[in-house]
LONUVO-745646 format. One line per 8 residues: for each residue x, y, z of C-alpha. Coordinates in pm, 1 decimal. Example, Ala and Ser with C-alpha at 12.3 -4.5 7.8 and 13.67 -1.06 7.14 Angstrom:
2
1230.0,-450.0,780.0  1367.0,-106.0,714.0
//
This chain:
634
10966.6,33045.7,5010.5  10923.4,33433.9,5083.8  10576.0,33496.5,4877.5  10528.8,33805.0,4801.6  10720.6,33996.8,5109.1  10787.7,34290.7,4860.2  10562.2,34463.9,4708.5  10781.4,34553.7,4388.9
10865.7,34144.2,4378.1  10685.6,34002.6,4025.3  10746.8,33754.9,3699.5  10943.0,33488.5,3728.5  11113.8,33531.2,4061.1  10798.9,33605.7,4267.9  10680.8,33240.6,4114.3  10963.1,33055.6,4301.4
10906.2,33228.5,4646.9  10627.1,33132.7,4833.2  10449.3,33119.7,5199.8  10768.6,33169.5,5418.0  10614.1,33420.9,5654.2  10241.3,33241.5,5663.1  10386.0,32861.1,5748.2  10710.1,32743.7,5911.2
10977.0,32666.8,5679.5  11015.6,32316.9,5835.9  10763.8,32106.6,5984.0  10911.7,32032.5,6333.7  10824.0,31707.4,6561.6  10693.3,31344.2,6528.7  10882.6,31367.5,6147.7  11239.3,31458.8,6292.1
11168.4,31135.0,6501.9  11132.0,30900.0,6236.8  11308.4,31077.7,6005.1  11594.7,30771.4,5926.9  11323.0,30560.1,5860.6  11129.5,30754.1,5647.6  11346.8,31049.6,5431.6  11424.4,30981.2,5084.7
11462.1,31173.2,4798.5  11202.6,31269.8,4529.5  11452.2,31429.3,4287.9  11833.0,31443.7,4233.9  12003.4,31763.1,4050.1  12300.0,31638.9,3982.0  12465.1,31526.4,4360.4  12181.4,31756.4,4537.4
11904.5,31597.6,4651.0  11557.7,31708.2,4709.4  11421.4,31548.6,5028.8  11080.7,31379.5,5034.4  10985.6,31584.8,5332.8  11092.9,31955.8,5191.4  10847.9,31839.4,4876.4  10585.9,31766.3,5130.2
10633.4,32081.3,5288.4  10654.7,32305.6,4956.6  10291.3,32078.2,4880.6  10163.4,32171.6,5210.3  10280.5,32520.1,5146.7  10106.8,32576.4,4840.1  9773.1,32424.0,4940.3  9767.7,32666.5,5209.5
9799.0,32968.5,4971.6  9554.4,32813.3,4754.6  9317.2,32807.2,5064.9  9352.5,33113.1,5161.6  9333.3,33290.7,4826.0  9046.7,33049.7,4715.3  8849.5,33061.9,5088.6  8500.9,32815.5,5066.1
8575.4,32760.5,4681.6  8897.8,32567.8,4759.3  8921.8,32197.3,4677.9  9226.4,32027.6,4865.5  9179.6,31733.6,4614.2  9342.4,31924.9,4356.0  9688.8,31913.1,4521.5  9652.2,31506.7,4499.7
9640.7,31537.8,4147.5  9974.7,31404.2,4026.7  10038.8,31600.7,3747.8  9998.3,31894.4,4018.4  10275.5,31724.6,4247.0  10491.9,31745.2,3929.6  10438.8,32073.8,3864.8  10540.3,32186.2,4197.4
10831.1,31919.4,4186.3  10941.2,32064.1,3838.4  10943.9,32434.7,4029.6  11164.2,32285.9,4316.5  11417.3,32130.2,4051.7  11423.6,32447.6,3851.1  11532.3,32591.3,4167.6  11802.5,32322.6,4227.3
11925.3,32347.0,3903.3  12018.2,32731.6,3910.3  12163.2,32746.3,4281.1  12374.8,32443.3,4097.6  12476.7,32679.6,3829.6  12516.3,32972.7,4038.1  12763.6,32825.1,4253.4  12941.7,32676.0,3941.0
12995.9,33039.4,3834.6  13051.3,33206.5,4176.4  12772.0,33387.4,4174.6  12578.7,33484.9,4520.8  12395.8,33783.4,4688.4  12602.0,34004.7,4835.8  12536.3,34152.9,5190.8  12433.5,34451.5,5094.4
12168.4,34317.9,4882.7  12018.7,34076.8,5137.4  11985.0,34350.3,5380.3  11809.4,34580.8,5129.8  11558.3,34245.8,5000.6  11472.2,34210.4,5428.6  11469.8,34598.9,5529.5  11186.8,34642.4,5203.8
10968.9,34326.4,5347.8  10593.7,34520.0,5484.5  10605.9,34238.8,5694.3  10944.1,34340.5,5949.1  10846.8,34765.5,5849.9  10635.9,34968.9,6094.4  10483.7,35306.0,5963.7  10686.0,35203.7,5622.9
11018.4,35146.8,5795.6  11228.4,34863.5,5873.7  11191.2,34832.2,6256.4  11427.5,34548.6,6422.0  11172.5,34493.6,6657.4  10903.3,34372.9,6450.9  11163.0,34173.6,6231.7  11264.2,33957.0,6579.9
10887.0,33927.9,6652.4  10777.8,33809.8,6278.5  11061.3,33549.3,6261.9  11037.9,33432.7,6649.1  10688.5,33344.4,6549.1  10794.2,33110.3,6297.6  11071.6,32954.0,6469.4  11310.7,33129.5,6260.7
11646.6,33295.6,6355.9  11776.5,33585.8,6165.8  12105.6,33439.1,6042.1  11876.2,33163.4,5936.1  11655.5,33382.3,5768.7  11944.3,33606.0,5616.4  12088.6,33231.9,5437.4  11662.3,33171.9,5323.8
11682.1,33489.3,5148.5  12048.7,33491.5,5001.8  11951.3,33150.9,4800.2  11606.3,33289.5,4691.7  11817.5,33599.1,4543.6  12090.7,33369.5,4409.3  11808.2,33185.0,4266.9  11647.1,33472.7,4108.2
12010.7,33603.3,3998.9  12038.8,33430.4,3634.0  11645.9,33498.1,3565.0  11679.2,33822.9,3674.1  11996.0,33936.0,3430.9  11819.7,33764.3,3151.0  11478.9,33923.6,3218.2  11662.3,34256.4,3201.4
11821.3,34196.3,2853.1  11545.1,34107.7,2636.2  11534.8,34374.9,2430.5  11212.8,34505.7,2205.1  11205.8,34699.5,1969.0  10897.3,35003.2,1922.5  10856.4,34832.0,1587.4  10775.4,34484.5,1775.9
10525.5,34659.9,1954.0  10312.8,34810.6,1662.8  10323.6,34504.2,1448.8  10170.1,34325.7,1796.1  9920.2,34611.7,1821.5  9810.0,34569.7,1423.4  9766.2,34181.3,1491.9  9629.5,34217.8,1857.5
9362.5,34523.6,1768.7  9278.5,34375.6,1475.1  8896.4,34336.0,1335.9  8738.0,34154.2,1071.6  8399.5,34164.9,909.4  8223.8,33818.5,919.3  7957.0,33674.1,673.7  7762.6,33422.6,835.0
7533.4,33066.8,767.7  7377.9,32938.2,1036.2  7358.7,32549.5,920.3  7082.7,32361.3,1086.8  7156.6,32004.9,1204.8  6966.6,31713.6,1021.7  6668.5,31549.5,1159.9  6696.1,31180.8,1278.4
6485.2,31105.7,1545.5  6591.6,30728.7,1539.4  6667.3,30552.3,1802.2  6983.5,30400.3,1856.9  7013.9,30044.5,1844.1  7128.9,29816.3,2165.5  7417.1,29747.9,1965.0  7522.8,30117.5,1897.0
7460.4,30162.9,2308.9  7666.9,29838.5,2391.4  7972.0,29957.1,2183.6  7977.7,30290.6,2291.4  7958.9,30175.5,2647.0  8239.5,29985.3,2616.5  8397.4,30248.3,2462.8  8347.9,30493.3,2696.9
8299.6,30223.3,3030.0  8631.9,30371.0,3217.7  8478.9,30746.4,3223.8  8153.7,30604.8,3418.2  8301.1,30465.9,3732.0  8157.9,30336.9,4072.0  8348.6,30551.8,4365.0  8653.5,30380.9,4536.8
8556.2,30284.4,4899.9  8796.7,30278.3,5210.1  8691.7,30157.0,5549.8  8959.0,30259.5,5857.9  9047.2,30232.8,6161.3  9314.9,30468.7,6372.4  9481.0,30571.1,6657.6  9566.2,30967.7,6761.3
9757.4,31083.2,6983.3  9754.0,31464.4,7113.2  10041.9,31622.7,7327.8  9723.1,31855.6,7411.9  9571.8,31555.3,7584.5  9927.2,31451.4,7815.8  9923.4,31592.3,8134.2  10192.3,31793.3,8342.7
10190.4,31771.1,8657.3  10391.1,31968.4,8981.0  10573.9,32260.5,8975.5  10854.4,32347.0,8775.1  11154.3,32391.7,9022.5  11389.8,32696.2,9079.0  11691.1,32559.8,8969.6  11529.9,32376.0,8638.0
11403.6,32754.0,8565.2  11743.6,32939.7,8668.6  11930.4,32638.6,8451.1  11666.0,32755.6,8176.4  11719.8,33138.1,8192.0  12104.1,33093.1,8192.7  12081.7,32857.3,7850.0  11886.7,33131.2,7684.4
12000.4,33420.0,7827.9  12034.9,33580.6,7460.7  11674.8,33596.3,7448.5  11648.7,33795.8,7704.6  11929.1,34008.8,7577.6  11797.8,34372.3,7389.9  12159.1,34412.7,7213.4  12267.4,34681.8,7114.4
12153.0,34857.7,6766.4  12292.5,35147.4,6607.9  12147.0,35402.6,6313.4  12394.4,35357.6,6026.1  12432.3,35517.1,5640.5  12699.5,35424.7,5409.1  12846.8,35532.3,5058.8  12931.9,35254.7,4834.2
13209.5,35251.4,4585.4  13144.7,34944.6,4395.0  13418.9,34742.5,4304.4  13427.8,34392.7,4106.6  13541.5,34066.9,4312.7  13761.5,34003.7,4056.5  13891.3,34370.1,3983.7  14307.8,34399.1,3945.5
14534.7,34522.7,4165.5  14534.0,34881.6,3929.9  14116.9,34892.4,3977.8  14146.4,34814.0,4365.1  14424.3,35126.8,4436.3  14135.7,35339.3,4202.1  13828.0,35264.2,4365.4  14001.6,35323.1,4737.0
14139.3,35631.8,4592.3  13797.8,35722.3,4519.5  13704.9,35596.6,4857.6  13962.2,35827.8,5041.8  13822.8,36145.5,4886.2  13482.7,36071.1,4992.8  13578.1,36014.4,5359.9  13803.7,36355.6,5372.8
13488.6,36534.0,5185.3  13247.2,36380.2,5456.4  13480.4,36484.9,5754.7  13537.4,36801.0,5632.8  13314.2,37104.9,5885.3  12985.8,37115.6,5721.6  12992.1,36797.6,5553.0  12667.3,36664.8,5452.7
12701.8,36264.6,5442.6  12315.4,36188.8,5338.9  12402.8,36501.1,5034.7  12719.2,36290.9,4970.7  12526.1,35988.7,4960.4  12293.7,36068.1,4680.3  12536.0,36220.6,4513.8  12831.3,35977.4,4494.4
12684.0,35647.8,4646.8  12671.7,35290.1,4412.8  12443.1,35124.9,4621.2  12108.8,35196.8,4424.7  11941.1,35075.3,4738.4  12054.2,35314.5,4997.3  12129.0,35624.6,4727.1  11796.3,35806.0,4766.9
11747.5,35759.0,5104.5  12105.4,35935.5,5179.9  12286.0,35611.3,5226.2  12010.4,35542.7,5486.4  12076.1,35173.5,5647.8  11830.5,35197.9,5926.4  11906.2,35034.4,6261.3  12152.7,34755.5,6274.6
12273.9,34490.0,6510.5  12575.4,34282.4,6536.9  12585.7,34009.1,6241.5  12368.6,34224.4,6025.2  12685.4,34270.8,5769.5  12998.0,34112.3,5712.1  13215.8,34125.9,6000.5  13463.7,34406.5,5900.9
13166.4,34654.9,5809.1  13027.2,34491.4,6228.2  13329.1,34600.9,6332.7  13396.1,34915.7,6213.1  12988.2,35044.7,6252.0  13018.1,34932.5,6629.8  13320.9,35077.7,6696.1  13263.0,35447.9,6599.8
13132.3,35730.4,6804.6  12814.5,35924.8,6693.6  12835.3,36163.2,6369.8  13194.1,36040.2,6271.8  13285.7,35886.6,5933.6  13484.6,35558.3,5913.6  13753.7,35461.1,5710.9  13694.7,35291.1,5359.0
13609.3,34917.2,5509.3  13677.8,34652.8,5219.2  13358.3,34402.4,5160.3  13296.3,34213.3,4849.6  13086.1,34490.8,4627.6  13367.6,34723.6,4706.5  13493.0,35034.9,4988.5  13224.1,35123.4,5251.9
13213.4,35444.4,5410.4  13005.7,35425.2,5712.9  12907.5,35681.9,5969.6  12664.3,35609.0,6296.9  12366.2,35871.0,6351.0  12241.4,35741.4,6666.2  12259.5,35446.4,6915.6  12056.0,35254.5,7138.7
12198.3,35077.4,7412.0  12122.4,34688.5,7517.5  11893.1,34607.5,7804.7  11860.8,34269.5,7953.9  11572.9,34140.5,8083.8  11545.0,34012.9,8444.2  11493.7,33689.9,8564.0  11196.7,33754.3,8795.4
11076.9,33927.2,8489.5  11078.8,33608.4,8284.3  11026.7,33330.7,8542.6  10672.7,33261.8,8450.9  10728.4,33239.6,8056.7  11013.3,32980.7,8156.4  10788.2,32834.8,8343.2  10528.0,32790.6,8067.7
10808.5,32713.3,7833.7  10949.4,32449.8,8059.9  10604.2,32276.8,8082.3  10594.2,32295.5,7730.6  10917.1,32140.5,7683.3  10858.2,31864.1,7890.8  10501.4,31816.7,7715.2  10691.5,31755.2,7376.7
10896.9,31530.9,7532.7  10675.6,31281.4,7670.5  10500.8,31322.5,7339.3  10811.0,31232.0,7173.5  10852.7,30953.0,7378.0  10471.4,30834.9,7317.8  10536.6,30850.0,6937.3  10785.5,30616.7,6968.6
10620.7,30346.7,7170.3  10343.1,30380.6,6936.2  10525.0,30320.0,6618.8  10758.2,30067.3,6795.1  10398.5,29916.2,6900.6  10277.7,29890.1,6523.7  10609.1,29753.0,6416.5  10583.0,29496.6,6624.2
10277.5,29436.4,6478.4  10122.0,29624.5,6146.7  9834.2,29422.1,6089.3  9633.5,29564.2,6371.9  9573.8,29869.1,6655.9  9465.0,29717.9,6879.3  9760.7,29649.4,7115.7  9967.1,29958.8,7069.4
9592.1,30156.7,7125.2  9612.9,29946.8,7487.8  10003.7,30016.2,7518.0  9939.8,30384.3,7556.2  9612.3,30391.1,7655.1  9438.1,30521.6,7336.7  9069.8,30432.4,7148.2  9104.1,30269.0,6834.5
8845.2,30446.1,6627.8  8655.1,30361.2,6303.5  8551.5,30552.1,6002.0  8428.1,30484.9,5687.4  8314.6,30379.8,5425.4  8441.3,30658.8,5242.5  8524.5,30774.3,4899.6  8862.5,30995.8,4818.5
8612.1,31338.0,4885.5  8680.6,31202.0,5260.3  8433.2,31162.5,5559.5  8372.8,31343.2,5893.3  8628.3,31475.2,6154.2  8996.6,31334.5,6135.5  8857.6,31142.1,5797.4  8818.9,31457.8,5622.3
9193.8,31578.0,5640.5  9375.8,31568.7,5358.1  9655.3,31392.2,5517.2  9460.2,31106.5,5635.7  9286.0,31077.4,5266.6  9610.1,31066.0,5064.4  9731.0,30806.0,5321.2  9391.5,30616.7,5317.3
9437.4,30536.0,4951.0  9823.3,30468.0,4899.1  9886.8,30134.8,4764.3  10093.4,30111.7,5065.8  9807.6,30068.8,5315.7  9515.6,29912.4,5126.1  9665.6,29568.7,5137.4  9592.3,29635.0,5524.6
9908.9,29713.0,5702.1  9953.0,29976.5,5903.9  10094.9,30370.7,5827.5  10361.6,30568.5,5925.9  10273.7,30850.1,6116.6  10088.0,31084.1,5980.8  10145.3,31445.0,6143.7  9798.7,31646.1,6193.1
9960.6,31934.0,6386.2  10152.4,32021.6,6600.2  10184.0,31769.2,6859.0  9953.1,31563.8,6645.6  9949.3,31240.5,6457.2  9794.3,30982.2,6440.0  9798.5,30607.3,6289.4  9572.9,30431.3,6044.3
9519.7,30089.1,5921.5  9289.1,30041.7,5614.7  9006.0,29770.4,5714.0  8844.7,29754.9,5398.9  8907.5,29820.5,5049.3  8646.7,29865.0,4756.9  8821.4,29930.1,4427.7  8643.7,30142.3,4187.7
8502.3,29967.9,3873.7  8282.8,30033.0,3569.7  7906.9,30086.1,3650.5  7697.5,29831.0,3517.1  7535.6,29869.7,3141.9  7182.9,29983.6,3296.8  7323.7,30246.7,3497.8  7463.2,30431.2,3209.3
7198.7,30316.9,2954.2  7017.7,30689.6,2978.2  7407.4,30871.2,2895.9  7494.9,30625.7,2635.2  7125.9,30713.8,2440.0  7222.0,31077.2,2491.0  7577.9,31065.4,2395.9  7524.6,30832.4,2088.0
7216.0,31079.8,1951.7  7419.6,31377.3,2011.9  7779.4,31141.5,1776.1  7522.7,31092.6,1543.7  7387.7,31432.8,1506.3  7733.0,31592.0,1513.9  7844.8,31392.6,1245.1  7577.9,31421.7,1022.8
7612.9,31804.5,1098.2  7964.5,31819.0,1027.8  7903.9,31619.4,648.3  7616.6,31842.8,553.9  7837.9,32166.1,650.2  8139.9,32033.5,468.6  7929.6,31948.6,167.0  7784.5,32292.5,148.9
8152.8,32452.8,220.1  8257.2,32264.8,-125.7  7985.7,32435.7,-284.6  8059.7,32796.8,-150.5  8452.8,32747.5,-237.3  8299.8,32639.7,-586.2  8111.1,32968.9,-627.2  7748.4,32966.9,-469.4
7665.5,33235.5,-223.1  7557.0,33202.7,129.2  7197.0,33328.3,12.1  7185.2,33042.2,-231.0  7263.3,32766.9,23.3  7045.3,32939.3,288.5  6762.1,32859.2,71.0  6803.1,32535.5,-6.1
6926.7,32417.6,383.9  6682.4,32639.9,566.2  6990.4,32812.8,721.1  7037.2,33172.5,792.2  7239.2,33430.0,635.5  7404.2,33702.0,896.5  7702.1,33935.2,910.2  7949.5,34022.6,1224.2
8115.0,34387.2,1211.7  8402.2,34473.8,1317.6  8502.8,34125.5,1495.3  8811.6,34174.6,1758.5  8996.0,33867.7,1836.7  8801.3,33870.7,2258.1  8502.8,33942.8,2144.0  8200.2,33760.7,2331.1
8009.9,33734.0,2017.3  7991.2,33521.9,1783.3  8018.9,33205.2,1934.2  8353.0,33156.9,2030.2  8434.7,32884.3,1758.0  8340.2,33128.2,1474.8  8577.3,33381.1,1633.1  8844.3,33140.8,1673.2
8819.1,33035.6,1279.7  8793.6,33365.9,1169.9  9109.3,33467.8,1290.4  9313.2,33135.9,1189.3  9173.1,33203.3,813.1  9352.8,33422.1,543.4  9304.7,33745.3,458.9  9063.9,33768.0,101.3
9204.5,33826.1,-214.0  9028.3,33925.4,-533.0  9052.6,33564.7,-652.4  9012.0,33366.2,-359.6  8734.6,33403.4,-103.1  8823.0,33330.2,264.1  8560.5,33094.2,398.3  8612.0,32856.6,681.0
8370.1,32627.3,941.9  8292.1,32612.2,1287.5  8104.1,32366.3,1507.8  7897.4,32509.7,1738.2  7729.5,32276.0,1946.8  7450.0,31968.0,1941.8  7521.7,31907.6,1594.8  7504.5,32262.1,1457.0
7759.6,32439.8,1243.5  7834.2,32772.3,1096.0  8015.8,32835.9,797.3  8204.5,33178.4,790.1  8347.5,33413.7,523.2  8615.7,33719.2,596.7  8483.5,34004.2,417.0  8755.2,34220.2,522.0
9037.0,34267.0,763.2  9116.9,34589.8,960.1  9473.7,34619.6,1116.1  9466.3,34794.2,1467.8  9569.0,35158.7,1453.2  9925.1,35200.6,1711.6  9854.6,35587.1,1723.9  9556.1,35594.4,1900.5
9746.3,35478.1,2221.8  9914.7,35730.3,2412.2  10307.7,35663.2,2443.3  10298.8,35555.0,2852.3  10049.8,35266.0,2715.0  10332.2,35165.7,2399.8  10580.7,35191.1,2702.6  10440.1,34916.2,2920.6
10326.0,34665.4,2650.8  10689.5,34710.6,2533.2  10813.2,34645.7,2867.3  10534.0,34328.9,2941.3  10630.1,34196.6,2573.9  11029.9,34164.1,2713.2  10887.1,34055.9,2993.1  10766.5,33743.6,2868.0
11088.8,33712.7,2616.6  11269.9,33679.4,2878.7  11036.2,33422.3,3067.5  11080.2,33254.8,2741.8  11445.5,33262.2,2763.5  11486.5,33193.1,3130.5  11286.3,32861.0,3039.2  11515.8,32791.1,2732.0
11852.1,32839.5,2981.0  11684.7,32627.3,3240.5  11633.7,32338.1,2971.5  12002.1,32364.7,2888.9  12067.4,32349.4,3237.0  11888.2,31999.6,3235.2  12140.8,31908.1,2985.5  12443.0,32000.6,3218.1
12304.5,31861.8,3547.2  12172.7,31508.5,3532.5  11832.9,31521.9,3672.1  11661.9,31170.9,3846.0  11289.2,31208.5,3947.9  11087.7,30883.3,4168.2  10764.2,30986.3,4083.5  10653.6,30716.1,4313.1
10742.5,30915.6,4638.5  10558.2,31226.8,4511.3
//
């Protein structure tokens, strides 16, 4: 969903909204044609039901992201990895599962709070501020209308509610964060013995190479092989021909007349007395009370509303600004606040207006009136639009002769190809990487290689684009199998020199461990291995060097005592190991860091407590709502 549109938006809840504003929320076309034939679910939440095409959308969503953040590095193959379908499954159930429990409890973003979440978006804000010009234009471009959009953003709030509320109570203590810092800062000095690997130069047997190949036979694969052939089918490529008439376009202008429409908008502020939606009768007379005084204080000569605002308001959105709601339009609030903002003259205070966070005092700074747009003005874009329309619906009706076509009869392309005057075309072979032109897209890859379509029959249709899809039939199929013995003979050598070495590295390190633990120093069994005797200052738990393995062991080892020594082992590499020895240990020092620094590790260390938590609840929520996933749709 919305990825990102606030700046301030991070943790958990900027993880579950992604790419609204950079893809269309629903992918529109050939799929809504065949949609009874096709939709299914992928995953129930209790009796909600997560659709088989809003998974492929959220897939197709991410793997755009991924593209753009990644740019020339990014490899689309990674989204057909099916634990990576899960994992973006698992987000979408997550999701599911606290709307579920949000609506159990009644809980839901109020107005207020949806308008605040939209008016801080960079994306709908000129010069810094909302502007409800640039909010139409960024949501007419992705086929999006605003109540539409309000509802999108409501349920990623409501979603974010629970998360949100926990987040906020993990609690941490100053004491938390210097025991961290000790553990986190801390150093160690090393002693080192650099243990040489033993010599065997034999080679291994045909025996040792067959075994291990069968072994390790499933790792050292031949590439699966798909040959195809397809059929595409472009609403680019239809043709429109003769003018569009008068009456079709007047007819057209009349049906979407609102377009054309510049209502009305008006500059509005409010003061917020927050109220509970379950307060008493006793709280309710209070709050208006409180409500009342306001108003009269507002009204009175030389009232200052935006002064009154900062001073008294409960909306922590609008406080600062003076109660600042920028420019609204009709639906932009709950009807009673609608009808009180568009009812009042310029620079006068309403009365208290009752919404569901409490009493709303509004007052109207300055208004623009509506304009509507000319039909002369319009004609050609109807025009255009009226081409376009007509385009999509002769491409709409060429879909479905296609697939009707293949129905009829899956096993080939030929005659629907002839139906509707199309070239069957040919690619391959090719492996899962993909080939040239349409056999390169991801779409056509992941279709390619279903088990659905290598027995030979036919595919659904498989949407490139808009206005885009095309057919494929799988011609020939070349399963991937082990490489022959030969092939691999020169990696099987390698790998069974490098088991043997590593073995008889790791028994002549452990041997010589048993004899430091007994007493004998690392100088002693340098001189009788060869090996080499070092020391490592001042070791922090990053550091770069020592090998990583050393560091690794250091840290997991015990802190010496006067009777025990603190030795350990690490392998690092081709048969070589290292043993190790803490010398000493060096807690980090928590004064050295000024308090702004102890500040925001406290705050990142309840951070990911309450991450921690938020998972925990969502498990328990797994436990409430039965949850039903067909991996075999993903």
């Amino acid at each position: 969903m919305l990825q990102k549109l606030r700046e301030k938006t991070t943790g958990w809840f900027a993880g579950i909204i992604v790419g609204i504003l950079i893809i269309p929320f629903a992918f529109l076309g050939i799929n809504d044609y065949f949609s009874a034939r096709v939709q299914t679910w992928v995953a129930k939440v209790g009796d909600r039901e997560i659709l088989q095409q809003a998974f492929r959308e959220r897939l197709e969503q991410e793997r755009a992201a991924q593209r753009r953040q990644q740019g020339e590095a990014f490899d689309s193959r990674e989204f057909e990895n099916p634990l990576v379908k899960r994992q973006i499954l698992d987000r979408m159930i997550d999701e599911e599962l606290l709307l579920a429990a949000a609506e159990r409890d009644g809980i839901v973003a109020v107005d207020t709070l949806v308008r605040r979440e939209i008016t801080g978006i960079p994306a709908f804000q000129v010069d810094g501020e909302f502007n409800p010009d640039q909010y139409r234009l960024v949501l007419s471009m992705q086929g999006l209308s605003a109540p539409g959009f309000d509802a999108m953003v409501r349920r990623d709030l409501t979603v974010g509610a629970v998360p949100q509320q926990i987040a906020s109570s993990a609690v941490v203590s100053m004491k938390e964060v210097e025991l961290l810092l000790q553990l986190g800062n801390q150093t160690r000095d090393l002693k080192l013995l650099d243990v040489p690997p033993p010599v065997d130069e034999s080679a291994p047997s045909e025996e040792e190479l067959r075994t291990w190949y069968e072994a390790n036979k499933s790792a050292f694969l031949t590439d699966e092989k798909v040959s195809i052939e397809y059929v595409e089918l472009k609403g680019a490529d239809l043709t429109i021909d003769g003018v569009i008439d008068e009456a079709t376009l007047r007819a057209r202008y009349d049906e979407n007349q609102a377009r054309f429409v510049e209502p009305e908008e008006r500059l509005a502020s409010h003061i917020l007395v927050a109220l509970d939606k379950d307060a008493d009768e006793q709280a309710v007379a209070d709050a208006r009370a409180r409500a009342e005084t306001l108003v009269a204080k507002a009204r009175a000569e030389g009232g200052d509303f935006a002064a009154l605002a900062r001073e008294s308001s409960d909306d922590v959105g609008s406080k600062s600004a003076g109660g600042d709601l920028g420019w609204m339009q009709k639906g932009g609030a709950f009807p009673a606040f609608d009808d009180a903002l568009f009812t009042l003259p310029v620079n006068t205070v309403s009365d208290p207006v009752r919404g569901e966070d409490g009493f709303h005092i509004i007052t109207v700074r300055e208004i623009k009136a509506g304009s509507e747009m000319p039909f002369e003005q319009v004609r050609d874009e109807l025009a255009l639009e009226a081409r376009q329309a007509e385009r999509e619906r002769r491409f709409s009706e060429a879909s479905g002769r296609l697939m009707d076509s293949v129905i009829r009869d899956p096993n080939s392309l030929s005659a629907a190809a002839a139906e509707l005057g199309l070239t069957v075309s040919r690619a391959g072979p090719m492996t899962r990487a993909g080939g040239e032109g349409l056999a390169g897209d991801p779409a056509i890859i992941r279709a390619a290689f279903s088990p659905d379509l290598v027995s030979g029959a036919a595919s659904d249709p498989i949407e490139l684009g808009p206005e885009h899809i095309a057919v494929i039939r799988v011609t020939e199929h070349v399963p991937a199998e082990p490489k022959p013995f030969d092939a691999v003979r020169a990696d099987a050598d390698g790998a069974v020199r490098l088991q043997r070495a590593r073995e008889a590295g790791e028994a002549k390190a452990t041997a010589l461990l048993e004899r430091a633990r007994k007493g004998e120093s690392f100088e002693q069994l340098a001189t009788d291995t060869s090996g080499t005797v070092s020391t490592a200052e001042k070791v922090s738990r990053n550091a770069s060097s020592p090998a990583p393995s050393i560091v690794e062991e250091a840290f997991k080892l015990p802190h010496p005592t006067e009777d025990a020594a603190s030795l350990g082992m690490a392998e690092l590499g081709g048969g070589r190991f290292a043993l190790l020895q803490v010398l000493s240990v060096t807690d980090g020092v928590v004064g050295e860091l000024p308090q702004a620094q102890l500040d925001m590790l406290r705050q990142q260390i309840a951070g990911s407590r309450g991450e921690v938590e938020t998972r925990a609840f969502i498990s328990e929520l797994r436990k409430q709502f039965p949850v039903q996933v067909a991996e075999e749709r993903l």
